[in-house]
C-alpha positions as CSV (number, residue, x, y, z in Angstrom):
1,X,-19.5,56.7,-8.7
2,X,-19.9,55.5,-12.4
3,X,-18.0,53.3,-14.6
4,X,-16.9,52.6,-18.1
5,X,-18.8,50.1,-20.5
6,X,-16.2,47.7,-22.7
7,X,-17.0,44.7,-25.1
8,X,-17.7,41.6,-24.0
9,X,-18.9,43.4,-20.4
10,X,-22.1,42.1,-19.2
11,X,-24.7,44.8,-17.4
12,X,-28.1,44.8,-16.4
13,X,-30.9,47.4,-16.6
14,X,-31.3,49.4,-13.4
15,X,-34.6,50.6,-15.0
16,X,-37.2,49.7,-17.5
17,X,-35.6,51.2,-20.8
18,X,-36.6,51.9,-24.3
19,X,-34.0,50.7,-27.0
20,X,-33.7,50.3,-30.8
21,X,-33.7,46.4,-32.3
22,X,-31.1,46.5,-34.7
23,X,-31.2,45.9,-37.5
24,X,-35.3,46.5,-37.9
25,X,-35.1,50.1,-36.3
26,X,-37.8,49.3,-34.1
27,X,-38.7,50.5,-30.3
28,X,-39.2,48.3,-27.8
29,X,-39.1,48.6,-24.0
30,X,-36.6,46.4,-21.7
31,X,-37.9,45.8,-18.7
32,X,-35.6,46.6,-15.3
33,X,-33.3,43.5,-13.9
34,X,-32.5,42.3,-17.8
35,X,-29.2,41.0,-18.4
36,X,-27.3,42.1,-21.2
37,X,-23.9,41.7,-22.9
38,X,-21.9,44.6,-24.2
39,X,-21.0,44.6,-28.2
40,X,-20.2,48.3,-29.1
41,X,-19.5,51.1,-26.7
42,X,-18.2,53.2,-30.1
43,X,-19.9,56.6,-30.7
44,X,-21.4,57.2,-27.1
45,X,-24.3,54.7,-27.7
46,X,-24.0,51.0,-26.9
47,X,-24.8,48.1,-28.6
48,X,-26.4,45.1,-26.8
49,X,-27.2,41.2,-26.7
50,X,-30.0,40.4,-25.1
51,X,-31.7,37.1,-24.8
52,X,-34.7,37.3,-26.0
53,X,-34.6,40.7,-27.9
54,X,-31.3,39.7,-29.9
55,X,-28.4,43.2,-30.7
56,X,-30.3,46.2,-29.8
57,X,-28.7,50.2,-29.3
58,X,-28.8,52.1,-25.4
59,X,-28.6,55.6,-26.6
60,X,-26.1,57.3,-24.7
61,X,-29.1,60.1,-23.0
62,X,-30.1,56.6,-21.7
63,X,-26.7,54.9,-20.0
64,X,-28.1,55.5,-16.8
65,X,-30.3,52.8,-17.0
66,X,-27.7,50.2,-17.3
67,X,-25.5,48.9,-14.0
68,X,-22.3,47.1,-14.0
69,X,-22.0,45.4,-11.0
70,X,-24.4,47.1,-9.6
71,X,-22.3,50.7,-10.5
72,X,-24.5,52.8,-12.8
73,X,-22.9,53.3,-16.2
74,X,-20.8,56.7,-17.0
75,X,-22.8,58.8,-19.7
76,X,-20.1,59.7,-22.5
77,X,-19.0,63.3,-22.8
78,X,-20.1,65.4,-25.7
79,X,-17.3,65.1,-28.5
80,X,-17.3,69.0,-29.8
81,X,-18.7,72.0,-27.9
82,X,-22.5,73.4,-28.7
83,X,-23.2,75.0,-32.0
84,X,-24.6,77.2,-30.1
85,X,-21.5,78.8,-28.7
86,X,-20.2,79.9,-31.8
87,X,-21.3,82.9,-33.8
88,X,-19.6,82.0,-37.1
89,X,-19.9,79.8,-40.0
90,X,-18.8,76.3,-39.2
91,X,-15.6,74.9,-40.0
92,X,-15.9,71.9,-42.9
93,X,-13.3,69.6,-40.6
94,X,-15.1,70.2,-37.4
95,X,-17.8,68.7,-39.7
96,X,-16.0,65.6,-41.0
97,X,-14.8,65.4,-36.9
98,X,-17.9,64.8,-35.6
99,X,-19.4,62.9,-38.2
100,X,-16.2,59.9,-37.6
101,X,-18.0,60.0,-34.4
102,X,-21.1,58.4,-35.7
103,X,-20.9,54.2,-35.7
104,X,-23.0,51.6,-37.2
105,X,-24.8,50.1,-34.4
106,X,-23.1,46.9,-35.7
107,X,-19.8,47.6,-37.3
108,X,-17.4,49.0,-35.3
109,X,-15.8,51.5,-38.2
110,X,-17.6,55.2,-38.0
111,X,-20.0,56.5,-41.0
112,X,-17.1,58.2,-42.6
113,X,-14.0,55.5,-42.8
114,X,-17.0,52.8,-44.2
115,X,-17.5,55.3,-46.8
116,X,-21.0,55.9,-46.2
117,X,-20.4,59.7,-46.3
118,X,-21.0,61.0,-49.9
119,X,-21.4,64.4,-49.8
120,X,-21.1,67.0,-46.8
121,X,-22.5,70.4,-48.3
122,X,-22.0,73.8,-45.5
123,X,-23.9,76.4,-46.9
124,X,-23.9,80.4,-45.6
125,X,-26.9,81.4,-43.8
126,X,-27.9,84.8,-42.7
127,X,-26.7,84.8,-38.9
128,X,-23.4,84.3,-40.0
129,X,-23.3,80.6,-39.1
130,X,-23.9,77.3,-41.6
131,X,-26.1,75.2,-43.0
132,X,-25.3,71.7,-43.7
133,X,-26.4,69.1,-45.3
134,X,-25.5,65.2,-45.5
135,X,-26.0,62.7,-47.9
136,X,-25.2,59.2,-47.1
137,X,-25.9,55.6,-47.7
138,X,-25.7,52.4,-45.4
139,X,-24.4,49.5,-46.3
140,X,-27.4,47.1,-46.5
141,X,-30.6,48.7,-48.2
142,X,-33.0,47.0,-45.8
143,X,-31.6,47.9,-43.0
144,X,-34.4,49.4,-40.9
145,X,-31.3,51.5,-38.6
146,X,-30.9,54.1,-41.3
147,X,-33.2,56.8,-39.9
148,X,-31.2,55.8,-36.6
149,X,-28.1,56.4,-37.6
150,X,-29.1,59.7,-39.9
151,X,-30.9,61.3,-36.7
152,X,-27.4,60.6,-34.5
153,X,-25.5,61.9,-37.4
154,X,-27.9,65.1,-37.5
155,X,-27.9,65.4,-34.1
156,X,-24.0,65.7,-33.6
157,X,-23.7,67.9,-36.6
158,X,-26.1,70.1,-34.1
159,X,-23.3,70.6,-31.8
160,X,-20.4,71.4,-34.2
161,X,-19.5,75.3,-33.8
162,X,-21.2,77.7,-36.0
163,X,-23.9,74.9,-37.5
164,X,-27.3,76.8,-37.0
165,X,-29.1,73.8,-39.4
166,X,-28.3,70.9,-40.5
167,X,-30.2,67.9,-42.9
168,X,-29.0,64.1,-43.7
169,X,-30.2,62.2,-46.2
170,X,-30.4,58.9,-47.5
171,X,-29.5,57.7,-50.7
172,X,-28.7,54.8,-52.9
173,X,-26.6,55.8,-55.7
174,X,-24.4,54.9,-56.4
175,X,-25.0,51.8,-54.2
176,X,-22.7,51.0,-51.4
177,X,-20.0,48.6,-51.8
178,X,-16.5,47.3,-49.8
179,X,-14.1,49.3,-52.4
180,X,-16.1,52.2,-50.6
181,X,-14.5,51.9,-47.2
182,X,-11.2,53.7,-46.3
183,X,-7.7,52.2,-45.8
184,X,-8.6,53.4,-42.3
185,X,-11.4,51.3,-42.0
186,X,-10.5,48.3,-43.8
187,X,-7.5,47.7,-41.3
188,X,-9.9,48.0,-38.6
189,X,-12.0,45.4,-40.4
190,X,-8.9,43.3,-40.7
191,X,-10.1,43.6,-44.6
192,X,-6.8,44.7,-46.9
């Protein structure tokens, strides 16, 4: 038996785990029997606030180590099928699907509808299948989560039918700003 994670929930580790400090990017382990309180189950990855280690990120490959009353926590289902199940190129709005699937750790709007997404390039490659490459930004230049959230974004692009490769990159120009984010996303900022 497993169950579901929702804000505001509060869990503890079953297990010592390794998690990402947000918003420094950094590792640190969380030792078994820690309380924590539920932020952001968006994306398959959780956000946390611990006392003592402040808003960290449970990768979803690591839900198991988190208990709800005592219940281990369900492990999200994959959104799209493996790339790998697909012999041709991919399909440019599978590609924009899965990347709305990728969340700042900290703002509950996905990469895409916060305008972070500037360019999504699929390019032909030998087998038959695609290529593709990212750029985005993030809305704070200091913020230490950009390789985090680049390597999820990556990652999921991985399982999008018919993407062989695929490469995201940061960038700064033009710099981020709010006019950036989509009507989507500003009314679920509460922001139009």
């Amino acid at each position: 038996m497993t169950v579901e994670l929702r804000p505001s929930d509060v869990v503890t580790f079953g297990e010592d785990c390794e998690v990402t400090q947000i918003p420094s990017g950094a590792k640190v382990r969380v030792p078994k029997d820690t309380e924590a309180y539920v932020g952001q189950t968006l994306g398959g990855n959780v956000t946390l606030s611990i006392p003592g280690f402040g808003l960290v990120q449970v990768m979803a490959h690591q839900l198991s180590a988190l208990r709800k009353d005592g219940v281990p926590v369900a492990a999200p289902t994959a959104p799209v099928a493996s790339g790998a199940q697909h012999d041709g190129p991919a399909s440019e709005e599978d590609v924009w699907k899965v990347l709305k699937t990728c969340y700042d750790p900290e703002i509950p709007v996905n990469i895409v509808d916060l305008g972070l997404v500037y360019d999504v390039k699929l390019t032909p490659l030998p087998s038959g299948r695609s290529r593709v490459d990212v750029k985005m930004t993030l809305t704070a230049m200091g913020c230490g989560m950009g390789p985090v959230i680049a390597a999820q974004a990556r990652d999921k692009l991985l399982t999008v039918p018919g993407v062989e490769q695929a490469d995201v990159q940061i960038v700064w120009d033009p710099p981020w700003n709010q006019s950036m984010i989509t009507e989507e996303g500003k009314k679920r900022l509460g922001i139009w």
